[in-house]
N, C-alpha and C positions, 0 to 999 in steps of 0.2 A: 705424660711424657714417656714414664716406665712402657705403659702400653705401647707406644706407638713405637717405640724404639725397639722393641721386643717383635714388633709386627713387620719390620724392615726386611730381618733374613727372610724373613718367610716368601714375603713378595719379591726378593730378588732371588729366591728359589725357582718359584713360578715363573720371572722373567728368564731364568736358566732353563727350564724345561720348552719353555713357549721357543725358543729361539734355535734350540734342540729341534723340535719338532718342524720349524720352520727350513732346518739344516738338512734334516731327512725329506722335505718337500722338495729339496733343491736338488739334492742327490737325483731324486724320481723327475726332474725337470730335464736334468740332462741327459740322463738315460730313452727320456721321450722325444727329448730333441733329437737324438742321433739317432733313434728308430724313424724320427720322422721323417730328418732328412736323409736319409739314407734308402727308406723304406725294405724292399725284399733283398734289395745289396746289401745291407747291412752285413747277412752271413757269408758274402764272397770274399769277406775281409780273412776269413780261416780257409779259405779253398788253396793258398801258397802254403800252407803244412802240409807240404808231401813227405818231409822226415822228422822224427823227434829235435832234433835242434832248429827247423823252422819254426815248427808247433812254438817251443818254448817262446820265441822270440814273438811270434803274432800276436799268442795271450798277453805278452809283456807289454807292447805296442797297444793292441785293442783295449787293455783295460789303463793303459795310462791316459788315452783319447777320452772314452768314456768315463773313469775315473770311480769307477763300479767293479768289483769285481765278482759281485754279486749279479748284477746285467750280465757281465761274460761270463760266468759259470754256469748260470742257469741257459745263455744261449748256447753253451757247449753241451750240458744235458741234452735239450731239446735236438741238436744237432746228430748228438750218440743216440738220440730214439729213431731220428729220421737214417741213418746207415752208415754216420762218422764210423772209423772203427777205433775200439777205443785207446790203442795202444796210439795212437796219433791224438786221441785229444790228452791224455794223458801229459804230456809234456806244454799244452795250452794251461790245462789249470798251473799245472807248477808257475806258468811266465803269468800269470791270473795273479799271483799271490806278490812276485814282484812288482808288478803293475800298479797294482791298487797304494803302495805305500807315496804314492809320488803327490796323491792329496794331503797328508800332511806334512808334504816336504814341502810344498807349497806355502802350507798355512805357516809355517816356521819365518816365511820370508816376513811375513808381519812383524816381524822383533828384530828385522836387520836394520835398524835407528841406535839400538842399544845395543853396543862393543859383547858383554859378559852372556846378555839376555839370548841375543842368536847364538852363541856358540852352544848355550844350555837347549833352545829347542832346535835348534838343527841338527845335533846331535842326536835328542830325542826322537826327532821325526829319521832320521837315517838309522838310527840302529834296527829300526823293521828291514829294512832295506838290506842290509849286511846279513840279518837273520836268516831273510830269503834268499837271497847269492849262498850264503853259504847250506843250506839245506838244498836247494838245486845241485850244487857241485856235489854233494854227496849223495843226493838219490836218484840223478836221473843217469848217470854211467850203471848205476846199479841196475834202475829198470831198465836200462837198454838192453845190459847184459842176461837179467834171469828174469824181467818180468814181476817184482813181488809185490809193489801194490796192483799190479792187474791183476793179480788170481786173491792178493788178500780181500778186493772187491767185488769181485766174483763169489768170493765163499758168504762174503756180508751181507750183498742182495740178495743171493739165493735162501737166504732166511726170513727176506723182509719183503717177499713179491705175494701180494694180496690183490688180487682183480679191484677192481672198482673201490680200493681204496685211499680215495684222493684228499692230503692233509692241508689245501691250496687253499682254506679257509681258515687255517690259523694265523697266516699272516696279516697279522691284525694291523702290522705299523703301515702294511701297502695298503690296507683298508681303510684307513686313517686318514691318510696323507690323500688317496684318492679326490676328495672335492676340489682340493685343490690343484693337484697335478692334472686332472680332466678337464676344468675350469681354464686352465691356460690353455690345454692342447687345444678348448674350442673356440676360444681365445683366436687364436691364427690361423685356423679351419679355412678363411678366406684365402690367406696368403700362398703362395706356393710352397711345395713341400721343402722343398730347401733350404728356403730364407725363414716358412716358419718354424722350422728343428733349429735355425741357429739362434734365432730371439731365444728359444727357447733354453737354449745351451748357454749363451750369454746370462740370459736372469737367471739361471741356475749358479752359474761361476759369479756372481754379483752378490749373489741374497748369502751363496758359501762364507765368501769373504769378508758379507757386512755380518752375519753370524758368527762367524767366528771371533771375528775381533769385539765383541760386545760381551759374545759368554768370556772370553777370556779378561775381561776388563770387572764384568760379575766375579770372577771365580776370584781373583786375586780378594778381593774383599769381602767375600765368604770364608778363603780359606786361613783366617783367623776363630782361636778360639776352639772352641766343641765343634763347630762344621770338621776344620780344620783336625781334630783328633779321631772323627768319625771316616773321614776319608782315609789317614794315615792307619785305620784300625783294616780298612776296606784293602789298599792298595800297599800300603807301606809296611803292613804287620809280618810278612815274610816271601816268598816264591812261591808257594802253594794258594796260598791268599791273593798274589797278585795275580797268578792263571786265571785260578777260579772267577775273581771278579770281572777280567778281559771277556774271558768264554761266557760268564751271564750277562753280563750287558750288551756286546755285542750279539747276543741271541734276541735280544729287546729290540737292540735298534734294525740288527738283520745289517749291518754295516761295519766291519773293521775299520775304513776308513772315516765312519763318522766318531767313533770310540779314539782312535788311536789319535783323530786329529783334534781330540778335546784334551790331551794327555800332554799338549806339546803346550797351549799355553801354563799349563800348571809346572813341565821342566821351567818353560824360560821365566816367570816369575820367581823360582828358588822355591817354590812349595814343594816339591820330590825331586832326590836326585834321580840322574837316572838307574841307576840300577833297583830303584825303588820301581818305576816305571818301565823297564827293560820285561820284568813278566809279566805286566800286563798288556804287555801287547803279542807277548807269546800265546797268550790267553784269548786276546781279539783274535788272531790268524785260525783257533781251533770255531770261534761261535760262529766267524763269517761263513763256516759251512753248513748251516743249518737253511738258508737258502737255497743252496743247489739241491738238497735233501727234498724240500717242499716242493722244489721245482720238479722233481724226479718223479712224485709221486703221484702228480698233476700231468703227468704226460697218460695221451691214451694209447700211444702205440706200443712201442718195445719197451716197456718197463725195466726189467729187467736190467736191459743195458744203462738205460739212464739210471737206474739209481747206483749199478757198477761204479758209473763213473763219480756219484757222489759221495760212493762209500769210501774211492779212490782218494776224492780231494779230502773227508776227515781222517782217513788213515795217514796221507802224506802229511798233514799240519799236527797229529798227534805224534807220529812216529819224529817228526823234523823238534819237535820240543823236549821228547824225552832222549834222542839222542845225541844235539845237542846241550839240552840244558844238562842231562845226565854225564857228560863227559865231562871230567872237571878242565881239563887243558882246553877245550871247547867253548865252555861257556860263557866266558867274558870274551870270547875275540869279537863278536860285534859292538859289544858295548868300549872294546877299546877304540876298534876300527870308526867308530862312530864320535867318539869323544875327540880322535886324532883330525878328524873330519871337521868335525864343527869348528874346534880351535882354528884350523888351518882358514876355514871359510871366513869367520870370525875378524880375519885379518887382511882379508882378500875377498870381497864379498865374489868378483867375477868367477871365483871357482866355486862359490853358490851355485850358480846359474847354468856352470860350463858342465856339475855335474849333473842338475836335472835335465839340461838339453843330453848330454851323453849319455847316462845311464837308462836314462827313458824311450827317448824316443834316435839319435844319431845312433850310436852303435848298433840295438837293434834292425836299425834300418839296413847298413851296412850289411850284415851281418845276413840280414835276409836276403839280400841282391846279391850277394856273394854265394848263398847256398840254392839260390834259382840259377845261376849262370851255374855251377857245379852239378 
């Protein structure tokens, strides 16, 4: 009995990572569906950023659609090789960084049955959200006005441009994931391009949500005990700890959004508060740019520019954690904003709803239709 009982964590370990893996299959489902149906339109979707405050809003928009911000960074690279320029994509990644937090605002709605439980990860899942508003507001008047991360990315590439050397074989978790994400696109191959990108989008948004809710229903009964004191050693042990562990994990999965969105069943369970969980997700926002990095490198035209613009997105996610988290009157204002948020939600689920329709995709919209008629 000692044995078998002993052999339980282990295989609900395994059940943890299998389902992980499966979550990164889905992410790569949806991203294939919205290439697929979309096909060469896909990129017309950023052809309305003719100024930096559309820019911001398209990235915001496009990667709440796709739900990738990883997808839309690397198609912003690919775009600054082919002749974007890049003080116009420049404000895509920043709306890139808000965008992607809307998957696990999403995954938070799973705990809106329990009153205390959603207020814990809806909070968790929005304090990414607040981090990014508030790191926008402060850096893009800046680069409007003097330009510094486009020349700090300028200075960064110009150190890192090697001919023919392309790092698009380290991406081992798209190498991974590939039987399976292949296997469905040929899967639909018959269908038309349209309908088979949304089956495909559909099982994507399906397997997220049966993932999620299963590792979160594991996790809670893992995180008793030594699991339980190995995680709090990993994420809870202080703000240094919590970065670092954000920034390697999400370099693993090549996903903020699958990192961050594993982070909210462990708030709304009561396993971390958030401020325990508040830097690791400051720490997801720096790994998720290690994708635009690969992607840059992998490009065969204007190098150069593409990796600009990816040196751009890890100095904006580095620079946005030390000068927020480094400001002490600074620091905690998302995690209050976030806290003040969930409770309010907590009691009112419709202003759940009213914020992800608004802050993701209505105001954006708005926002953009008002700056094309201007």
């Amino acid at each position: 009995m000692a044995s078998a009982s002993s052999r339980k964590p282990v295989l609900q370990w395994i059940a943890v990572a299998v389902l992980v893996y499966f979550l990164i299959c889905a992410v790569g489902l949806i991203g294939s569906g919205f290439k697929t149906a979309t096909g060469d339109e896909a990129k017309e979707m950023f052809s309305f950023a003719t100024n930096p405050f559309a820019g911001l809003v398209v990235g915001t928009v496009a990667t709440a659609l796709i739900q990738s911000s990883s997808t839309v960074t690397s198609i912003i690279v690919g775009l600054v090789a082919g002749g974007l320029p890049v003080s116009v994509a420049v404000p895509m990644v920043m709306g890139a960084n808000i965008g992607t937090s809307i998957t696990n605002t999403i995954v938070s709605l799973g705990h809106v049955r329990e009153k205390k439980e959603f207020a814990r990860a809806f909070a968790a899942a929005t304090v990414h959200d607040f981090f990014n508003l508030l790191s926008v507001v402060i850096f893009l008047p800046l680069e409007m006005m003097f330009g510094i991360l486009e020349r700090m990315g300028s200075a960064l590439a110009s150190l890192f441009v090697v001919e023919n050397a392309s790092m698009k074989g380290l991406n081992f978790v798209k190498a991974s994931t590939a039987p399976i994400v292949d296997g469905a696109k040929h899967s639909v191959e018959s269908l038309s391009a349209g309908l088979g990108g949304l089956i495909l989008i559909v099982v994507g948004i399906v397997i997220i949500f049966f993932t999620i809710h299963y590792v979160g229903k594991l996790l809670k009964h893992l995180m008793v005990g030594r699991a339980k004191d190995i995680m709090h050693a990993a994420i809870g042990k202080g703000p240094l700890s919590g970065i670092a562990s954000g920034t390697f994990v999400t370099i693993l999965v090549q996903s903020s959004s699958t990192t961050t969105s594993l982070m909210v069943p462990l708030a709304g369970s009561g396993a971390f508060g958030l401020k325990q969980i508040y830097p690791f997700t400051l720490g997801a926002n720096i790994g998720t740019c290690i994708t635009a990095l690969l992607a840059a490198t992998a490009v065969d035209g204007n190098q150069a520019a593409a990796l600009q613009i990816a040196f751009i997105h890890l100095t904006y996610n580095v620079l946005g954690v030390l000068v927020i988290y480094g400001i002490p009157f600074l620091r905690y204002t998302p995690v209050r904003a976030a806290e003040w948020l969930g409770a309010t939600a907590s009691e009112n689920k419709l202003i759940a709803l009213a914020y992800i329709v608004g802050v993701f995709f209505l105001i954006p919209g708005l926002c953009l239709g008002i700056s094309s008629i201007l």
